[in-house]
C-alpha positions as CSV (number, residue, x, y, z in Angstrom):
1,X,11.6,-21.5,12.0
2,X,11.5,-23.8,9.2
3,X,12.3,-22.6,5.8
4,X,8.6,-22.5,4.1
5,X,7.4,-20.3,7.1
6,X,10.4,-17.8,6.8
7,X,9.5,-17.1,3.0
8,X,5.8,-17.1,3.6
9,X,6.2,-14.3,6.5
10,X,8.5,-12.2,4.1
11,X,6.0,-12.0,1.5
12,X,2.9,-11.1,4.5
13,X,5.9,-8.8,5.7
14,X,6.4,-7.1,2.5
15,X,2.6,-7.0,2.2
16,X,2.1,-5.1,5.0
17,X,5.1,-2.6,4.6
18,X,6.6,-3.9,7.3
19,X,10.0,-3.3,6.5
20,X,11.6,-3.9,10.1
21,X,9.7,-7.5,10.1
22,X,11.4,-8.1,6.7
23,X,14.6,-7.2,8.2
24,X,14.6,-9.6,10.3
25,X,14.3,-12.3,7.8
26,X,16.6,-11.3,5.3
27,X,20.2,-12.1,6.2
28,X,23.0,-9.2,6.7
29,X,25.0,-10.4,3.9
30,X,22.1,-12.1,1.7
31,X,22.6,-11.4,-2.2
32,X,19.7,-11.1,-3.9
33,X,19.8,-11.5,-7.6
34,X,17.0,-10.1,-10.6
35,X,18.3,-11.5,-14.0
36,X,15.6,-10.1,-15.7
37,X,17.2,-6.3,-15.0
38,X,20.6,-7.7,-14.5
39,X,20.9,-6.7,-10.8
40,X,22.0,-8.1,-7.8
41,X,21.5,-6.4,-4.2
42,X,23.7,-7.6,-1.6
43,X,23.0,-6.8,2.0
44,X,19.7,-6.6,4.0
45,X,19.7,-2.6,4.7
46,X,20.1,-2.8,0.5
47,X,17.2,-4.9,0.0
48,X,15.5,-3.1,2.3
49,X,15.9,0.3,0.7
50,X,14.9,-1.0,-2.8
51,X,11.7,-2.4,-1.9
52,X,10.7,0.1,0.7
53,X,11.3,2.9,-1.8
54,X,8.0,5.5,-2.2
55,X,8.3,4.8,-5.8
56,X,8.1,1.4,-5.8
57,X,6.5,0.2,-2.8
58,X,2.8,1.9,-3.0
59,X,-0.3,0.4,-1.4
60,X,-0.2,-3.1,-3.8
61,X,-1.3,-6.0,-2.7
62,X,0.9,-9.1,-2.9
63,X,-0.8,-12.3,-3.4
64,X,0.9,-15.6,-2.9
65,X,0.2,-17.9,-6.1
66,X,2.1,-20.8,-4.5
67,X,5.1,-22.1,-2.1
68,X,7.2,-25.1,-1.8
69,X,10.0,-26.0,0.2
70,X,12.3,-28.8,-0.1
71,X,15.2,-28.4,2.6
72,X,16.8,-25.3,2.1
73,X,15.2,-24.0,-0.9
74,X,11.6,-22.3,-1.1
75,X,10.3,-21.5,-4.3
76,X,7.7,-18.7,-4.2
77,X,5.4,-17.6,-6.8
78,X,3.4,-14.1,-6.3
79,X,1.2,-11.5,-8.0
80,X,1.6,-8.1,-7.6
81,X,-1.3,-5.7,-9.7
82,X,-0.7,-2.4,-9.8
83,X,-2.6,0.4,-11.8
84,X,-1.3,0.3,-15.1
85,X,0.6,-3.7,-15.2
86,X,0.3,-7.1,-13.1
87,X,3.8,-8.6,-12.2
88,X,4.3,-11.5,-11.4
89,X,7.1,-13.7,-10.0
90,X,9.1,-16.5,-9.5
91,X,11.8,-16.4,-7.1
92,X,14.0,-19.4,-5.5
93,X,15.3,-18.3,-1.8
94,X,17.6,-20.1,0.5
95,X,17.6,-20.7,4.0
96,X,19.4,-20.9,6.5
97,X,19.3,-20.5,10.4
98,X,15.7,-19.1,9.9
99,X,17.0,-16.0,7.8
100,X,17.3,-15.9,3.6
101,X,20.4,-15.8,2.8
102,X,20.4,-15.8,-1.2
103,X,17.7,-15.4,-3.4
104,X,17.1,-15.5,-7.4
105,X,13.8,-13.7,-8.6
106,X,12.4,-13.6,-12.1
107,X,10.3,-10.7,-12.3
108,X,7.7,-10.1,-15.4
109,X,4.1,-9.3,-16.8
110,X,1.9,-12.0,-18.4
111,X,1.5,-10.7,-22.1
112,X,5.0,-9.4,-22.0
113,X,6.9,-11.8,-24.3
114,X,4.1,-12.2,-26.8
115,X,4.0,-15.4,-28.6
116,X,5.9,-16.0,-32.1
117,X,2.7,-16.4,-34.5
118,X,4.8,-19.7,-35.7
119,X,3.7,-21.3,-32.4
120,X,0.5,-20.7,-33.3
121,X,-0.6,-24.1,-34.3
122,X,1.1,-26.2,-31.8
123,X,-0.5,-24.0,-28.5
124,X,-3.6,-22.6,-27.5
125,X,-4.0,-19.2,-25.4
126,X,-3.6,-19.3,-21.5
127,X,-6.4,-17.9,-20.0
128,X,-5.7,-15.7,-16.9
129,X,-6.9,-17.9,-13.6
């Protein structure tokens, strides 16, 4: 399966809670890396685990802003709105034999990092899609 379809079926995958699907995308030994909270998770049965925790993986939806692909490398950008914050990512995966095998994710909230009031008269506000 070509790279763009593996990535787009892990984030349906994920979606739909289906963590033995995701499994089967995500490499044994993949490393997946979140420099935003300093973390890496190495294996499949890890990543696994963290997303499929009860804490964190409640009924969200997962919408997928965008996808591109260029040989190996898919970069994915998603929306995840919960209750109380919308996240939102960026995350660059490789490919390889039809299963991830390394992944970088930049996790954060629009509004998070508000703007230094010196920018102020060089930009103008982005307005939520």
């Amino acid at each position: 399966m070509e790279p763009l379809k593996v990535v787009a079926r892990l984030w349906e995958r994920i979606e739909a809670r289906d963590w033995d699907g995701v499994g089967g995308l995500i490499a044994e030994d993949a490393v997946i890396e979140w420099p935003v909270s300093g973390e890496r998770i190495v294996g499949r049965a890890n990543f696994i685990a963290v997303n499929s925790d009860d804490g964190y993986a409640d009924e969200r939806s997962v919408e997928l802003i965008r996808i591109l692909a260029d040989g190996d490398l898919v970069v994915t950008e998603v929306e995840i709105p919960q209750d109380h914050v919308v996240y939102r990512a960026v995350s660059l995966w490789t490919v390889r034999d039809g299963e991830i095998v390394e992944a970088r994710e930049y996790w954060t909230s629009p509004g998070q990092d508000p703007a230094p009031r010196w920018r102020a008269g060089y930009v103008e506000p982005l307005v939520a899609d």
